[in-house]
Phi, psi and omega in degrees: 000147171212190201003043180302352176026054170318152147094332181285116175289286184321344179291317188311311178306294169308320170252019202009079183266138190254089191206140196296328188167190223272313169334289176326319190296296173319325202265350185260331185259349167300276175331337178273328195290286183294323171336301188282328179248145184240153192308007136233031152293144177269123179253144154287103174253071179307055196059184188043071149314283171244170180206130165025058179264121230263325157266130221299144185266021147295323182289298198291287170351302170298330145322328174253147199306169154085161178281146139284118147254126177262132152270107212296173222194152179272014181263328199254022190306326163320279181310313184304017182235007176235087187338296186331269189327326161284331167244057186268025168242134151289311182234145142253114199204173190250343171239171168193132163243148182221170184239082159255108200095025188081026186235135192264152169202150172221125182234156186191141183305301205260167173288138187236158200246007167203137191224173174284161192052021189288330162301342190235065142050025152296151198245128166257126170250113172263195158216240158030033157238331179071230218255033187283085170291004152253077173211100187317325143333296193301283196337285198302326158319297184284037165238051183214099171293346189254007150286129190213129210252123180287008206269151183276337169274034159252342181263027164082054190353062209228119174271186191186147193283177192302297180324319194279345175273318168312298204291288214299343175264352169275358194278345191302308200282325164300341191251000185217077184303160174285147200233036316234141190307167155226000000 
């Protein structure tokens, strides 16, 4: 899961997330999160958790199921100076390579065009672009079939496993053409 931006009003705009406000966002993607995760899965938060959230995001963290490891996001740098909040992780790191299902992944916030193992059919899972198609990242990401954007607003704001991240970024990317800034 990424760019859940607890707390960030102006994201409902910005990414036209369908939600009355910010309170509406927390309490739908806190309930999509523990549905789907159980108190000893390990979740992935590929940045930006929260951004100028009036409430502290240690209270929302604790609400939610699962081990954390984050990878930071450029939204979270604030927060990384506040011991609580790191330790509510297992880890904290700006790259991580993991292995699932016998599949190499390398996750990291923002997209990178070439990653390890990208030569042996390795999966980068990102973020930080959300769901913007006029953003010249998205055009070189969806031509990278084994790139895969991590963001809840392409994943049903929800988290979800890799398999389930292949489908939701090719049903994304057949239904949402590059759009070239103008």
């Amino acid at each position: 899961i990424a760019d859940t931006h607890f707390g960030h009003e102006r994201i409902i705009q910005l990414n036209n997330r369908p939600f009355a406000n910010i309170d509406e966002m927390k309490e739908v993607l806190i309930n999509n999160w523990n549905r789907k995760t159980g108190k000893d899965d390990l979740v992935y938060i590929v940045g930006d958790f929260s951004m100028r959230s009036r409430e502290h995001p240690v209270g929302i963290l604790k609400r939610l199921n699962g081990h954390k490891i984050l990878i930071e996001g450029n939204h979270d740098y604030k927060m990384l100076k506040d011991p609580k909040f790191r330790e509510c992780f297992e880890e904290i790191c700006q790259i991580k390579n993991t292995v699932d299902n016998g599949r190499q992944v390398t996750l990291c916030h923002y997209p990178i065009i070439e990653w390890p193992n990208y030569f042996r059919n390795s999966y980068l899972v990102y973020a930080h672009i959300h769901n913007n198609t006029k953003n010249n990242a998205y055009r070189c990401m969806r031509e990278e079939p084994r790139a895969l954007n991590a963001g809840v607003d392409i994943n049903n704001f929800e988290p979800v496993t890799l398999d389930e991240m292949i489908v939701n970024n090719k049903i994304f990317n057949e239904t949402h053409p590059w759009i070239p800034n103008s």
